[in-house]
C-alpha positions in Angstrom: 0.0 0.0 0.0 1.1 3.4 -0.8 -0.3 7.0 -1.1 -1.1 8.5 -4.8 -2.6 11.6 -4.7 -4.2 11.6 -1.0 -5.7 8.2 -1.7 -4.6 4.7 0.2 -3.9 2.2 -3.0 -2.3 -0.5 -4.2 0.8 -0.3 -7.4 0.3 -2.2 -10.3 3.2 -3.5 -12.5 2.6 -2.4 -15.9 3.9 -4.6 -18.5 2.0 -2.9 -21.7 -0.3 -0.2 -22.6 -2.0 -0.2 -26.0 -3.9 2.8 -27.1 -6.6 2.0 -29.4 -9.6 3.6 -31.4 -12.9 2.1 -31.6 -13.5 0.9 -35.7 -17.0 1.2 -36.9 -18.5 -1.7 -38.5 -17.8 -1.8 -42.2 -14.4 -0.2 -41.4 -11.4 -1.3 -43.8 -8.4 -2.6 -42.0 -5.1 -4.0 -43.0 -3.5 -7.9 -42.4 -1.4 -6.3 -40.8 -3.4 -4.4 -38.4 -3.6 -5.3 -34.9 -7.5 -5.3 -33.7 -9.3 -6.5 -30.1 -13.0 -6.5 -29.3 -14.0 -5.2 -26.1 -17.8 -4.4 -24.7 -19.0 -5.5 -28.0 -16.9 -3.1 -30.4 -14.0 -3.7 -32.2 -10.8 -1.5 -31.5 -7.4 -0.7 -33.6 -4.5 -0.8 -31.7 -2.3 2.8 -32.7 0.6 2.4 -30.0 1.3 -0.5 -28.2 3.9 0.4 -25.5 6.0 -2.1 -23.3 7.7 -1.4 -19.7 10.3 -2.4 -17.4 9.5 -3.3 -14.1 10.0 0.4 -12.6 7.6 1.6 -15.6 9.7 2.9 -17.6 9.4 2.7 -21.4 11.8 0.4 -22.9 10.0 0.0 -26.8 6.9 1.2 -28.4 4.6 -0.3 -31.7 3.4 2.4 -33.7 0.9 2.2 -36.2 1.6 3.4 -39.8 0.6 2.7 -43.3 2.6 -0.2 -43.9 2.5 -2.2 -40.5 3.6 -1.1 -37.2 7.0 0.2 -36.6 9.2 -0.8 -33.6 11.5 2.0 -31.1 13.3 1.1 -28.9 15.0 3.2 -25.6 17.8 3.5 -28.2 15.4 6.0 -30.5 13.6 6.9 -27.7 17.0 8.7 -26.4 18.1 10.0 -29.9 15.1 11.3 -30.9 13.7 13.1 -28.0 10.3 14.6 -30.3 9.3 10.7 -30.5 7.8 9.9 -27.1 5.7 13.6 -27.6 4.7 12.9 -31.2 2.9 9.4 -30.4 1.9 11.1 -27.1 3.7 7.9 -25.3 4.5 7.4 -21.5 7.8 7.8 -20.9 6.8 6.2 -17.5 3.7 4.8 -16.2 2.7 4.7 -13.0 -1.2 2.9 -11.9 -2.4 2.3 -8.8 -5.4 0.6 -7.7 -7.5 2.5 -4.9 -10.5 0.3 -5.7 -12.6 -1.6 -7.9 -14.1 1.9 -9.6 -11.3 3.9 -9.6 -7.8 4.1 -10.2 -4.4 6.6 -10.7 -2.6 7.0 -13.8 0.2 8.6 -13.3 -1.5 11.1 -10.8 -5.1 11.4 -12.7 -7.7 9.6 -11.2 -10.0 8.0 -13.8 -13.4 6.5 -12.4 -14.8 3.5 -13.4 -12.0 1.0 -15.3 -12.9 -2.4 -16.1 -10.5 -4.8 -14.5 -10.1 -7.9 -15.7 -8.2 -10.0 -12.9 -8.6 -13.2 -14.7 -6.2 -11.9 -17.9 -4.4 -9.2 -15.7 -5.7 -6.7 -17.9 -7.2 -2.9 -17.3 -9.5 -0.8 -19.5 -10.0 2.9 -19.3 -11.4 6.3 -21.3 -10.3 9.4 -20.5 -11.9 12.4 -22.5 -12.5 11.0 -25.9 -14.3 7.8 -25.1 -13.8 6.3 -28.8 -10.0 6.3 -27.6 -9.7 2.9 -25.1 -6.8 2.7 -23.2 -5.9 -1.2 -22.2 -2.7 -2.2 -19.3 -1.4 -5.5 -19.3 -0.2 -6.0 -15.5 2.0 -8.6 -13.7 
């Protein structure tokens, strides 16, 4: 247990985050393109970014028109406009303070769904056709 903001909760180890857009039915996607269903809608992942165990970025998937393009800490470091650009985390920090409410790094967002069974965590913030999923250890 630790303090985040004023509020009693609990860390979670983020492993990924994957920023996605919901697709509307009819919606033309690539092979290539990487795709989950979630409350009965179908998303496009855009970003797809991996931690370390302090949550800290180490690589990020990007979208584009040919695929998805991998950076590493090593582009991350060279090319400091990157992380801003794909509006990526360089760190991540969530913590639990219950089952309706949680802090990413330092905004509370109400309501998640938390999927203990697949260790997984999905969130809007102001543009609900953006869905925000965390894979957690």
């Amino acid at each position: 247990m630790f303090l985040t903001c004023g509020y009693s909760s609990v860390k979670v180890n983020v492993a990924k985050k994957a920023t996605a857009t919901r697709v509307e039915p009819g919606y033309a996607l690539k092979d290539d393109d990487s795709t989950f269903q979630y409350k009965g809608n179908k998303y496009l992942i855009i970003t797809n970014e991996t931690f370390d165990k302090n949550g800290n970025i180490i690589s990020a998937d990007i979208a584009g028109d040919v695929g998805y393009t991998r950076y590493s800490q090593k582009e991350f470091d060279k090319y400091k406009s990157l992380l801003k650009d794909y509006s990526l985390s360089k760190t991540i920090l969530i913590a639990m303070i219950n089952n309706q409410n949680i802090i990413v790094n330092e905004r509370k967002v109400n309501n998640p769904t938390i999927d203990k069974t697949n260790k997984r965590l999905f969130y809007t913030l102001n543009n609900k056709d953006t869905l925000y999923r965390i894979t957690y250890k």
